[in-house]
C-alpha positions as CSV (number, residue, x, y, z in Angstrom):
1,X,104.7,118.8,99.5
2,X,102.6,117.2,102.1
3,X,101.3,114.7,99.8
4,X,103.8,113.9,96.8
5,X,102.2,110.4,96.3
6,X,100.9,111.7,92.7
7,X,104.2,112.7,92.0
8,X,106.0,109.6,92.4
9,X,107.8,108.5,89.4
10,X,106.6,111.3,87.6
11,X,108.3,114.3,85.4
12,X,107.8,117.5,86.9
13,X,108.8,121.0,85.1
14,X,109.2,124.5,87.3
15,X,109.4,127.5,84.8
16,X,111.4,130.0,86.7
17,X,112.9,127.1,88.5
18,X,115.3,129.1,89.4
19,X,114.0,131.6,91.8
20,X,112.5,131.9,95.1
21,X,109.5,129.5,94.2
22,X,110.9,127.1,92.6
23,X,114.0,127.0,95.0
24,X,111.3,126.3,97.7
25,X,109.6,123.7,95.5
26,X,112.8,121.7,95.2
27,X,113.2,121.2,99.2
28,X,110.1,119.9,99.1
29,X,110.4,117.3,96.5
30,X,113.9,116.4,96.5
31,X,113.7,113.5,99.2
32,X,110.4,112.4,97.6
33,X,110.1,109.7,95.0
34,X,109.7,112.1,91.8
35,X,111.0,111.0,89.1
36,X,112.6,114.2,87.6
37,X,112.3,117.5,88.2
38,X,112.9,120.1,85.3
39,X,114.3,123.4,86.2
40,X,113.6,125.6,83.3
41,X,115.0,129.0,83.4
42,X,117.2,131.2,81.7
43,X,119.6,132.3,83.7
44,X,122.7,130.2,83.5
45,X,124.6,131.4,86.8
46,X,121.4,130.8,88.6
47,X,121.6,126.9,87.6
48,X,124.9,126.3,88.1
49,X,124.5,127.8,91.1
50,X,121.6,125.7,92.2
51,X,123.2,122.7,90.5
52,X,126.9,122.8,92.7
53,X,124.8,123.7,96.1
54,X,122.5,120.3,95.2
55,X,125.5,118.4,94.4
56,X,126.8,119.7,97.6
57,X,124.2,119.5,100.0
58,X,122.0,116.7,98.3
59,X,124.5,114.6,96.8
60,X,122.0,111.4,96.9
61,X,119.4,112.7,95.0
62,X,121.0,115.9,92.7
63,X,121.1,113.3,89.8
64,X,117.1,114.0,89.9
65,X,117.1,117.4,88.9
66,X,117.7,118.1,85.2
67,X,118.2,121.9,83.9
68,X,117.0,123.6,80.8
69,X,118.4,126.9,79.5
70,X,115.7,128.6,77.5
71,X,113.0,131.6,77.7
72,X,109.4,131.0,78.0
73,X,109.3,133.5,75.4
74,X,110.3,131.2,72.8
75,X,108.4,128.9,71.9
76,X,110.7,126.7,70.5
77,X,112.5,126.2,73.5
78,X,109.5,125.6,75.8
79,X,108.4,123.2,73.7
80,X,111.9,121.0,73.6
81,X,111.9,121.1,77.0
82,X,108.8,119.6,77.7
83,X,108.6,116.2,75.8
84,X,107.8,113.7,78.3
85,X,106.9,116.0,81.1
86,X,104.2,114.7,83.5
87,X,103.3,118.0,85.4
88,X,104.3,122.1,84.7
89,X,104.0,124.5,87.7
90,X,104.3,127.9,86.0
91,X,106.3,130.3,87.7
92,X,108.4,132.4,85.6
93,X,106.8,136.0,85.2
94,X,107.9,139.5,85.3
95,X,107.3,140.5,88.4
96,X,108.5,143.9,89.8
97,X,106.0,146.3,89.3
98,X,108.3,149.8,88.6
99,X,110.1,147.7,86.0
100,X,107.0,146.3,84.4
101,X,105.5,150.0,84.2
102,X,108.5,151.1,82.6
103,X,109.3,148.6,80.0
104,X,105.2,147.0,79.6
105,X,106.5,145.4,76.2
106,X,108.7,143.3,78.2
107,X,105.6,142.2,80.5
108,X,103.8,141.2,77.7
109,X,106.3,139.2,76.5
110,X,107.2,137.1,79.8
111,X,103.7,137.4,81.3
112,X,101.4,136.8,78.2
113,X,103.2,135.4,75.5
114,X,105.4,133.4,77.4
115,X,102.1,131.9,79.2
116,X,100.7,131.2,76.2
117,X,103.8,129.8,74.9
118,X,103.8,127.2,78.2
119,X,100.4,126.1,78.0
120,X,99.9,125.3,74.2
121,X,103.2,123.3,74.8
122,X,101.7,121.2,77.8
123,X,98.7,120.4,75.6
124,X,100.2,119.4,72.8
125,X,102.4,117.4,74.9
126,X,99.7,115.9,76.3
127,X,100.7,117.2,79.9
128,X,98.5,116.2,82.6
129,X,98.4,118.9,85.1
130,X,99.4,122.8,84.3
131,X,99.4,125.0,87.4
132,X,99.9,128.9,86.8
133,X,101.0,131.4,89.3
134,X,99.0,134.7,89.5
135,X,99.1,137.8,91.5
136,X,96.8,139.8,93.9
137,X,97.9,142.6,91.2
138,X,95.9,140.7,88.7
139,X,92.6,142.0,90.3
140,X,91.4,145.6,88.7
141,X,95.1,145.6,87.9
142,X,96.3,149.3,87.6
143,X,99.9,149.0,86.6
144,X,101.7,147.1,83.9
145,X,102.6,144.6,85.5
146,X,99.0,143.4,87.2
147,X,97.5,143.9,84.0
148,X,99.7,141.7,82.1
149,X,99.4,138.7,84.8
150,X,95.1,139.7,84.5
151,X,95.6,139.1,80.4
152,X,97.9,135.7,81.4
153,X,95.0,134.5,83.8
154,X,92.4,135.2,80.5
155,X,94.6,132.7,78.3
156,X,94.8,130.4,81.2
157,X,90.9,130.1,81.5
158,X,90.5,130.5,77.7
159,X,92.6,127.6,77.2
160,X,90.9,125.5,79.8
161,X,87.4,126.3,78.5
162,X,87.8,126.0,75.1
163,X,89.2,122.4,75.2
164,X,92.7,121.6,76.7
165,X,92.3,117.4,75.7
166,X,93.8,115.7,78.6
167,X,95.3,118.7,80.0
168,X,93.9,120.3,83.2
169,X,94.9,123.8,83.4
170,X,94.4,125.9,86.6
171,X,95.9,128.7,88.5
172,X,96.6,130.4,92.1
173,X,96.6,133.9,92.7
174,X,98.4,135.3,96.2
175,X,99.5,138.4,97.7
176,X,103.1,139.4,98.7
177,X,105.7,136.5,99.4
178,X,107.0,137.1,101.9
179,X,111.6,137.3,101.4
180,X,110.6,136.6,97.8
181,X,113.4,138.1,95.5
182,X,112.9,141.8,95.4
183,X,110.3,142.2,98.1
184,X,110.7,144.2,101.4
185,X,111.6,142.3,103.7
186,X,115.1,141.5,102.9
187,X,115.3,145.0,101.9
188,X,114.6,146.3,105.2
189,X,117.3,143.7,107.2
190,X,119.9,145.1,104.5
191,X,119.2,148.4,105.3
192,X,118.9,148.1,109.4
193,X,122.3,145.8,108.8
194,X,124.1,148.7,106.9
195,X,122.6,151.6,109.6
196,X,120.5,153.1,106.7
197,X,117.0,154.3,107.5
198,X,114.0,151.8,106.1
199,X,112.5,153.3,102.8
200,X,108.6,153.5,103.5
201,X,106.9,154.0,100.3
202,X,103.7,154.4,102.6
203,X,103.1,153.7,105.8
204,X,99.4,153.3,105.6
205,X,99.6,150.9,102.4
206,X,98.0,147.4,103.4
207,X,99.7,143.7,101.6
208,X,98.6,140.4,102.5
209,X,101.8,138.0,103.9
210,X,102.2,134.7,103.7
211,X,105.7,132.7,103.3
212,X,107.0,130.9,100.6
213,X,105.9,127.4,102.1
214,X,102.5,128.6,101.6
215,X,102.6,129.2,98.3
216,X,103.8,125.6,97.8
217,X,101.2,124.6,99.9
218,X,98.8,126.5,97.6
219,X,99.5,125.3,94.8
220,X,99.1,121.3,95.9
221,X,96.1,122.3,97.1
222,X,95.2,123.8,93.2
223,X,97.0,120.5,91.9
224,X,94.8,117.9,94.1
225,X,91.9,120.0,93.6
226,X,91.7,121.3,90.4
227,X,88.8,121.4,87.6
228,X,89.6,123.2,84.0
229,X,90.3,127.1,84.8
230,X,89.8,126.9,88.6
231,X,91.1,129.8,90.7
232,X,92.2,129.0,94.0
233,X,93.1,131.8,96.5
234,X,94.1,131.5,100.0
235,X,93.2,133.3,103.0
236,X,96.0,135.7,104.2
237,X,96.3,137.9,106.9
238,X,97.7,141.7,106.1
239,X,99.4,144.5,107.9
240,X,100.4,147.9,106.9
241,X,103.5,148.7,105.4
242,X,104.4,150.9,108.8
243,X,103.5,148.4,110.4
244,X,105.6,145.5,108.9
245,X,108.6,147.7,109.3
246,X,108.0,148.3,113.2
247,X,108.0,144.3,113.1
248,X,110.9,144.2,111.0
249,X,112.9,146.7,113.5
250,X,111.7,144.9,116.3
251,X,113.6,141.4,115.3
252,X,116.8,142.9,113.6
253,X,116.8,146.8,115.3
254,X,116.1,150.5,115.5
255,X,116.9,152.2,112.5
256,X,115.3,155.9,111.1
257,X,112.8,155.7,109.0
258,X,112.3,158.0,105.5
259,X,109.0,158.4,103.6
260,X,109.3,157.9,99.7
261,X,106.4,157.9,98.5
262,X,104.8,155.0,96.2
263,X,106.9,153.8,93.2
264,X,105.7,154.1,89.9
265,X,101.9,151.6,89.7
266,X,102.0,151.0,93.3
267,X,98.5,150.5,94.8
268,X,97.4,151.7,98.4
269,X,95.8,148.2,98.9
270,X,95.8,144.8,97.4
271,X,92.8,142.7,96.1
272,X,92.6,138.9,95.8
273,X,89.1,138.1,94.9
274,X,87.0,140.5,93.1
275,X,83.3,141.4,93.9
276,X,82.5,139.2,90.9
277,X,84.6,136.5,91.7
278,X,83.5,136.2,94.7
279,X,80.0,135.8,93.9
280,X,81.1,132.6,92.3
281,X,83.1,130.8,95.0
282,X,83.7,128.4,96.9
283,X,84.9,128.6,100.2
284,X,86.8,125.9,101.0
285,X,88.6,126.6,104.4
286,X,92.1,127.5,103.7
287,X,91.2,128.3,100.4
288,X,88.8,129.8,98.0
289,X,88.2,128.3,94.7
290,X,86.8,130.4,91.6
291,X,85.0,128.5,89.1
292,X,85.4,129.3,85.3
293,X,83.0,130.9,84.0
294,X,81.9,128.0,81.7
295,X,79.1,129.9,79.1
296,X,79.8,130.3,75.6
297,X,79.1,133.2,73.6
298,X,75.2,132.2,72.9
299,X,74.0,134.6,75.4
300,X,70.6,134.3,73.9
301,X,69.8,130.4,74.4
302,X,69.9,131.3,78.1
303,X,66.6,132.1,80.4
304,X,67.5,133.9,84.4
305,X,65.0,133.9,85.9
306,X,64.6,135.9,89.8
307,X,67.3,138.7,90.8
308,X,70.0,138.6,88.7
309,X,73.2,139.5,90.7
310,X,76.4,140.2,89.1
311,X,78.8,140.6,91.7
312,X,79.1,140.1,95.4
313,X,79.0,143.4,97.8
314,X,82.7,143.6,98.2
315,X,85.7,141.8,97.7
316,X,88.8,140.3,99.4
317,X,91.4,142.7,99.7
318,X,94.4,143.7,102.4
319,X,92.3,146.4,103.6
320,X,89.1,143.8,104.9
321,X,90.9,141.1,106.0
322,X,92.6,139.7,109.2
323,X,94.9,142.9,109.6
324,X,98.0,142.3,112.1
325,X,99.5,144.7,114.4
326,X,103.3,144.4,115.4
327,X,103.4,141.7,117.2
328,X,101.2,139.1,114.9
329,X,103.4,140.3,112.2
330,X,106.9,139.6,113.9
331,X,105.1,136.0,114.9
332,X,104.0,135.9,110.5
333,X,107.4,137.0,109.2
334,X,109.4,134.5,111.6
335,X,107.7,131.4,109.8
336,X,110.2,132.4,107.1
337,X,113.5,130.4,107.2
338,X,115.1,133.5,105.1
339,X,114.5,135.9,108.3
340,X,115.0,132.8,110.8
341,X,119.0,132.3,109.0
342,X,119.2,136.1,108.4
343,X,118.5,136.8,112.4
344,X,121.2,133.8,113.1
345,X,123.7,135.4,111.0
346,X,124.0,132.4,108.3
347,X,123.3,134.3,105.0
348,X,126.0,135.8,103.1
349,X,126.4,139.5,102.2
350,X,125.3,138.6,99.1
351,X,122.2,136.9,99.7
352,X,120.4,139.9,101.2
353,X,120.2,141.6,97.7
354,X,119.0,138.2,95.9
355,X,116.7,136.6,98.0
């Protein structure tokens, strides 16, 4: 965090803790004067994992990271884990989209549900500051997956409208993260590393990048910024799927390419912002910030007057924004340490297929 003054002293609780956010949260704050940071997760093997290499590598301030077995899906569990917590970032989600589209159930469950289970908690907790983490697939969602993160986002701004008591709920929405677990990238090295060709699903799709500092970065941003049910989205470039794999192959290595053809949900291009979002935000530099739509049902008390516009003439997607050829992207994916240690030879074999 660039700024962790707000956090000093203070009680801090990553659902999801465990994976490639909340890894990335911890090296932020670790050497900051937070008070405590809860990793709340349920996988076991990935906290005592992330327990012995803190106690290994951060022996001097490992005592400040306290873990919680339990499923956002439970609410009982959520809710005993978060007695005198400060501030929630909300990260745990189903987030492949072929797995979502065939088990949706399961989506529901982590996505919406489990959402709902996390903010009710914060508020009757009396937590201060609730961020959420969204998707790019949230916006006219077309797969199971984006549609249960758009239903998650509905509870989020529900629950911020209809009276959160000292409870500030917000949320971020971004595109692909870049060596996230289960993205591409990593994918791709493991593949050029083994002499197997790089599985394109197509080449002309278009995702935003950005790097996992980023969506740290984004989310203090929401955090310092925040009103009840504000959207923030930041600006990201995008490049085609063909080429981010001619990047890919220019760092690590020629390797044959093969054409699969898009997995089960898979859009051609991403949207961040809608055309009615955008007709309500704010553009704040880095960011864009959507405001809640604060009206109540009483349609009828209300006079427009003028043109009444209801959306914007397009929106912010991967196909109208900056769009990087090859040698942009190679400069975008090397701001990520995963590639930077991968290209130096200092992840294990195992690491490739969990990043």
């Amino acid at each position: 965090m660039k700024d962790s003054s707000h956090f000093a002293g203070k009680t801090l609780m990553i659902t999801g803790g465990t994976g490639s956010f909340g890894n990335t949260v911890l090296r932020h704050f670790l050497e900051s004067d937070v008070g405590e940071i809860r990793i709340f997760s349920r996988d076991e093997k990935k906290q005592d994992d992330m327990r012995h290499r803190l106690q290994l590598m951060h022996p001097e301030c490992a005592e400040k990271v306290r873990y919680f077995i339990g499923d956002v899906r439970d609410q009982r569990s959520v809710r005993d884990s978060m007695h005198g917590v400060d501030y929630v970032f909300h990260a745990a989600a189903l987030k492949q989209v072929p797995s979502c589209e065939f088990f949706p159930m399961e989506a529901v469950r982590t996505n919406v549900i489990g959402t709902d289970n996390v903010l009710h908690a914060a508020i009757d907790e009396g937590v201060e500051r609730v961020v959420c983490l969204s998707t790019d697939k949230a916006a006219y969602p077309i797969n199971a997956m984006g549609k249960s993160k758009a239903m998650m986002e509905s509870i989020i701004y529900a629950n911020a409208r209809n009276g959160a008591g000292r409870t500030t709920i917000c949320c971020t929405r971004y595109g692909n993260v870049m060596c996230s677990r289960g993205s591409i990238i990593p994918l791709f090295i493991e593949q050029i590393r083994k002499g197997m060709p790089l599985t394109i699903t197509d080449p002309a799709m278009t995702r935003f990048l950005m790097n996992l500092d980023e969506a740290v970065d984004l989310v203090e941003f929401a955090f310092l910024n925040a009103e009840p049910g504000d959207l923030f989205i930041q600006k990201s470039p995008a490049s085609t799927i063909r080429v981010l794999a001619e990047a890919v192959q220019k760092i690590f290595g020629q390797t044959d390419v093969k054409i699969i053809g898009p997995r089960h949900g898979e859009k051609l291009f991403e949207t961040l912002m809608t055309c009615e979002e955008r007709l309500r935000s704010e553009d704040m530099g880095r960011y864009f910030r959507v405001r809640s739509d604060t009206r109540d049902l009483n349609y009828d008390r209300r006079i427009e007057t003028g043109e009444v516009r209801t959306m914007a003439d397009e929106s912010y997607t991967s196909h109208n924004t900056d769009r990087l050829d090859v040698d942009r992207t190679v400069e975008k994916i090397m701001t990520s340490s995963y590639v930077r240690l991968a290209l130096e030879g200092k992840l294990a074999e195992d690491e490739f297929s969990q990043a």
